[in-house]
PASEPA-637846 format. One line per field, with one value per residue: residue in one letter; x, y, z of N, C-alpha, C, O in turn; residue number from 0. Coordinates in pm, whole numbers, plus 50000, padded with zeros to 5 digits. Atoms other than C-alpha are relative to their C-alpha. Example, Ala and Ser with C-alpha at 12.3 -4.5 7.8 and 13.67 -1.06 7.14 Angstrom:
2
res: [A;S] .
n.xx: [50089;49918] .
n.yy: [49881;49881] .
n.zz: [50000;49994] .
ca.xx: [51230;51367] .
ca.yy: [49550;49894] .
ca.zz: [50780;50714] .
c.xx: [50090;49923] .
c.yy: [50120;50109] .
c.zz: [50000;50073] .
o.xx: [50194;49974] .
o.yy: [50118;50220] .
o.zz: [50066;50090] .
n: [0;1] .
//
This chain:
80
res: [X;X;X;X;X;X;X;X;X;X;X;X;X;X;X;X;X;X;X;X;X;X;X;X;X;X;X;X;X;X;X;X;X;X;X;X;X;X;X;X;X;X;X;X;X;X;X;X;X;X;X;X;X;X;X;X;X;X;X;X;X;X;X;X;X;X;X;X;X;X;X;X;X;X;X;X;X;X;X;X] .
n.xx: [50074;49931;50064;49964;50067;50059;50039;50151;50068;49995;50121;50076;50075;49967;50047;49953;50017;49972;50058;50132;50110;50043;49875;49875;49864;50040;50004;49873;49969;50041;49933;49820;50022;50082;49905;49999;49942;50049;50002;50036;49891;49962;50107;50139;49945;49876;49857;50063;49994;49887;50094;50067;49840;49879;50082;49966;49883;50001;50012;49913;50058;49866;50077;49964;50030;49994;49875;50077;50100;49963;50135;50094;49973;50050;49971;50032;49918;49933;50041;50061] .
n.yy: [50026;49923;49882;50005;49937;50130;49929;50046;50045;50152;50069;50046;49859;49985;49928;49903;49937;49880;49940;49918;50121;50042;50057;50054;50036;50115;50089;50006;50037;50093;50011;50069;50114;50112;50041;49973;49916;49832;49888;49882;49916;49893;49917;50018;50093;49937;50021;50090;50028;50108;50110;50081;50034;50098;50127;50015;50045;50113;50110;50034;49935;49945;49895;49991;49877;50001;49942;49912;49943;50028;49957;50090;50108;50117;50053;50110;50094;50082;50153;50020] .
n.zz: [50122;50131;50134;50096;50091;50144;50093;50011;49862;49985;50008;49884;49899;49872;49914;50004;49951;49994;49866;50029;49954;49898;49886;50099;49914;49910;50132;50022;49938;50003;50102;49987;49923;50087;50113;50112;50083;49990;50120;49934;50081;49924;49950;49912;49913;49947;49878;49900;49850;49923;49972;50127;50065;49898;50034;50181;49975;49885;50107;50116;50131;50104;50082;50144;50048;50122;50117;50044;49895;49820;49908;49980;49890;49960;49940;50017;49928;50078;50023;50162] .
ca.xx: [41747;41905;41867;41904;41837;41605;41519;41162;40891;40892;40635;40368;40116;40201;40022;40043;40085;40064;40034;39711;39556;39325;39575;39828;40127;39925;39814;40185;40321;40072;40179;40558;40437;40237;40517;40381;40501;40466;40459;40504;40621;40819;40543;40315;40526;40831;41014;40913;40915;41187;40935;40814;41255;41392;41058;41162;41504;41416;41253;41526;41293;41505;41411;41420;41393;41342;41664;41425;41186;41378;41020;40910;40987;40949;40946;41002;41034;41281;41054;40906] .
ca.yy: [81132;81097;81389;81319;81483;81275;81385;81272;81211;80895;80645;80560;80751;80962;81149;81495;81744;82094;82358;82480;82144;82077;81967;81925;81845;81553;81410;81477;81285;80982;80956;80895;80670;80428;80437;80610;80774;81189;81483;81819;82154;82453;82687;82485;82316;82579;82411;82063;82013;81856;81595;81525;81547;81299;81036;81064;80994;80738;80545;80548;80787;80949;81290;81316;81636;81724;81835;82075;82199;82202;82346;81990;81700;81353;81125;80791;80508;80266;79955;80137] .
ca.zz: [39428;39101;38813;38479;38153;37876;37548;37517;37790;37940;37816;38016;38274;38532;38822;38786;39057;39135;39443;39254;39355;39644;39983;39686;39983;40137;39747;39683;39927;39936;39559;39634;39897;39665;39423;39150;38844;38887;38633;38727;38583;38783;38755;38928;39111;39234;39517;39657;40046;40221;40341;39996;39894;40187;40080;39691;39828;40090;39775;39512;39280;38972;38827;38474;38303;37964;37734;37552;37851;38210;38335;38306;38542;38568;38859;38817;39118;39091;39022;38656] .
c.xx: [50092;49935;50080;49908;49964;49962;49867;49913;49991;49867;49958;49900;50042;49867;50058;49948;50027;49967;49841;49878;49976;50116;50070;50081;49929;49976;50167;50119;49953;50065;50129;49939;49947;50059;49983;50035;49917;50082;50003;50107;50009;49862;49869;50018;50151;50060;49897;50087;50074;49931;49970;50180;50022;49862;50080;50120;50009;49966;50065;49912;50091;49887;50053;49893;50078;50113;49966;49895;50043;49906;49949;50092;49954;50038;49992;50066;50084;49925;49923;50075] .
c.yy: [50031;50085;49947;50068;49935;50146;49997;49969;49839;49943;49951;50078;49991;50076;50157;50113;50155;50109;50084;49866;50051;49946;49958;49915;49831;49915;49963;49860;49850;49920;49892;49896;49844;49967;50037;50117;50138;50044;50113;50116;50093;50054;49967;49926;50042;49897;49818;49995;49926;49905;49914;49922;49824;49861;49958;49944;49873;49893;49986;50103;50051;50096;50018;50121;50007;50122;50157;50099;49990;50017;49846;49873;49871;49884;49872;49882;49913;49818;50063;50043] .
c.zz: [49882;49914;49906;49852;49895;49892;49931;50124;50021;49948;50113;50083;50074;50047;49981;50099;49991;50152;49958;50077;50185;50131;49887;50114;50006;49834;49945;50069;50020;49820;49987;50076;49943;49886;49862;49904;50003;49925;50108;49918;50114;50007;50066;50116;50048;50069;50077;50116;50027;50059;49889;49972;50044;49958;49856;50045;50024;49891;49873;49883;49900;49939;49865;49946;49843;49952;50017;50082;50151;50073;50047;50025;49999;50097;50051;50140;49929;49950;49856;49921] .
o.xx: [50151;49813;50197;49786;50050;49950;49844;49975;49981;49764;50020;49908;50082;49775;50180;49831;50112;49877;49780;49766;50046;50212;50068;50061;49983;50050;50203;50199;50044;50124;50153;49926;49974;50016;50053;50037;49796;50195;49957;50218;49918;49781;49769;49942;50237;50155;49794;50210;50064;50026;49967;50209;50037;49910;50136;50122;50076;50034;50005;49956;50208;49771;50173;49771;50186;50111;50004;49855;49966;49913;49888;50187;49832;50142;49919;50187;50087;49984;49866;50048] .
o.yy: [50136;50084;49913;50079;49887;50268;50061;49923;49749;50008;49911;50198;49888;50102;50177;50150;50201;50075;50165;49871;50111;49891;49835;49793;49737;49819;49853;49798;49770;49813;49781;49793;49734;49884;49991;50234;50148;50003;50114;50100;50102;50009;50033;49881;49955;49850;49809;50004;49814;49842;49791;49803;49723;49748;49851;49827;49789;49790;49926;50095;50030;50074;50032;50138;49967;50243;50244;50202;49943;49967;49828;49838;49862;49828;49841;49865;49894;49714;49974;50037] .
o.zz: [49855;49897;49927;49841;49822;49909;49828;50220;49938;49965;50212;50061;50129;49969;49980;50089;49915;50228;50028;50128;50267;50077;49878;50106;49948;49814;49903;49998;50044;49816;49941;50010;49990;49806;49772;49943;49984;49900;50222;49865;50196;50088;50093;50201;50067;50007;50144;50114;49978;50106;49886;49963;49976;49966;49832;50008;49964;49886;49783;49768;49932;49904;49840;49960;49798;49977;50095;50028;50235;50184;50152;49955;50016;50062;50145;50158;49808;49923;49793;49801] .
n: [0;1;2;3;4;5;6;7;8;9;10;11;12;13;14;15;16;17;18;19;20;21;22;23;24;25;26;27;28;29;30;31;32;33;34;35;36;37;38;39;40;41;42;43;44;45;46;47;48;49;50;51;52;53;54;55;56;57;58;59;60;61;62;63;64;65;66;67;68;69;70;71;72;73;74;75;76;77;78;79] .
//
């Protein structure tokens, strides 16, 4: 997965996860699978799963993280 650092949030809506959610992993995971744009900050979202990683991978996703806020994440497939 590529990382890169933006200086504004991307336009557009995302999905936003966290491990506070309900089966977060399994919502997490269907997510990437369906190709859509995810939000998420460290503190709610420490460490994603090498399951969730090697999918994000497997589909070209790119993490983009804010300049100004490294807490906060964005994970965009490659078709938006």
């Amino acid at each position: 997965m590529n990382t890169a650092l933006i200086k504004t949030v991307p336009p557009g809506d995302f999905e936003e996860v966290s491990i506070h959610m309900t089966d977060w992993h399994a919502h997490f995971l269907r997510l990437v699978q369906e190709g859509k744009r995810i939000k998420y900050g460290l503190y709610k979202m420490p460490n994603i799963p090498k399951d969730i990683q090697d999918e994000l991978s497997r589909r070209s996703y790119r993490d983009l993280i804010l300049e100004d806020d490294h807490w906060q994440h964005f994970l965009i497939p490659p078709s938006a």
